[in-house]
C-alpha positions, 0 to 999 in steps of 0.5 A: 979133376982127379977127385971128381974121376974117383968119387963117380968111379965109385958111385958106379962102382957100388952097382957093380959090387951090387950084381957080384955080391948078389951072383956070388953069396946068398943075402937075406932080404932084410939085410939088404932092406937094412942097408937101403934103409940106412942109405935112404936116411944119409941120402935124405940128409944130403939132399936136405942140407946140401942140394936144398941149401945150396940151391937157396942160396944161389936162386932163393924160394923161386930157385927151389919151388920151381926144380924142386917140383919140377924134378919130382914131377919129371921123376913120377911121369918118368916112371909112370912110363917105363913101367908101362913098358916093362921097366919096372916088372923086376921089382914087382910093384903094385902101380895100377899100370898096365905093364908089357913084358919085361925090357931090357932097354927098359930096365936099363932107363928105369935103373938109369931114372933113378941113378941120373939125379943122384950122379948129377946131385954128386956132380954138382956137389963137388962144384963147392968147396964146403964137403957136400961131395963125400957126404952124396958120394957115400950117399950113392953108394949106400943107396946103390950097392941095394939096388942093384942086390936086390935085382939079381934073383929078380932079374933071373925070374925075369929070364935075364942070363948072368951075362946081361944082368952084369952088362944091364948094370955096367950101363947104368954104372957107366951112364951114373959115372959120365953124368956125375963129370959132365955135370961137373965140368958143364955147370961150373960156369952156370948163372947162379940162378939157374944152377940153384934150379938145378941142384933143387930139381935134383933135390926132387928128383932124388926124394921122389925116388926114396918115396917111390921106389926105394922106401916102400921096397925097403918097408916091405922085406925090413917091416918096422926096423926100417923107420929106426934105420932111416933115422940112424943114417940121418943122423949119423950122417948130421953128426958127421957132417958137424963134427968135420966143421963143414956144411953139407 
């Protein structure tokens, strides 16, 4: 238990060291996309040999055609409202979506949308003994610190104070944590079937997320440097992954 407490302490724990990096030094918009695009590549990988994996090996083709979708599914209808009430207004996308101004509570489900599937991914991933957890923790963490980075000065332009950005992403930090041990300790004792369900809904949760929110903003402040960057974290997490003997 100790180990499930430190690794969604530090999955919460890069939002945070997000917002002071971000309220403390100046960090150019290419370095952040760099970052996010790296984390992107080793997230992908994780979902792909681990959650993916996983989940067919507990439930089969059934298992994951059924979460998969339905965690894309869920992901997209869950954005597609929080944008409608002002969720989204800080990353100034362009969805043909009438937006209303700018909500705090909004941005917080917003942040939380995108974070839940991660933590629950990296709950259920320290449910097995095979390294799938390290390979999701630094997953997580490589694709929050960004996120939260990338928020602050829009955030500011949103009119959002110093002290409610730090308390916006301390509740989302704290939902990611709580997520991450209850899925722990909630699922262990599931039917094989339905867990291999869950891992596959998180799987498509967690990839509608990359495609929707996090590769389009990396593409747009890092250009073509970000495909290369994809790529390396992918495959820096794969060489890792093989030269710990472990399967995702």
């Amino acid at each position: 238990m100790t180990k499930v407490l430190v690794f969604a302490f530090l999955s919460g724990l890069s939002l945070i060291l997000g917002v002071i990096i971000g309220t403390s030094f100046k960090i150019g918009k290419k370095t952040i996309a760099a970052i996010m695009a790296f984390g992107t590549g080793v997230l992908i990988c994780a979902l792909t040999f681990g959650l993916m994996e996983e989940s067919f090996k507990h439930g089969g083709f059934e298992a994951i055609a059924i979460g998969f979708l339905i965690g894309g599914i869920f992901f997209i209808l869950g954005d597609i409202l929080i944008h409608r009430y002002g969720g989204r207004n800080y990353k100034k996308r362009k969805h043909f979506i009438p937006a209303r101004e700018t909500n705090g509570k909004a941005i917080i489900l917003g942040a939380a949308l995108d974070g839940i599937p991660e933590s629950m991914a990296l709950g259920i991933a320290l449910l097995s003994k095979n390294g799938i957890g390290l390979l999701m923790v630094t997953a997580i963490f490589l694709s929050n610190l960004p996120e939260s980075l990338s928020s602050v000065n829009d955030l500011k332009e949103e009119g959002l104070s110093k002290k409610q950005i730090y308390l916006t992403w301390s509740a989302v930090s704290a939902i990611g944590i709580l997520t991450t041990i209850l899925s722990f300790i909630f699922l262990k004792n599931l039917n094989l079937n339905i867990m291999g369900i869950i891992e596959s809904f998180a799987a498509g949760a967690i990839l509608a997320m990359l495609a929707d929110s996090m590769m389009p903003e990396a593409y747009e402040e890092g250009g073509y440097l970000i495909g290369i960057l994809t790529i390396l974290g992918f495959l820096t997490a794969f060489i890792l992954l093989k030269l710990s003997g472990t399967l995702i």
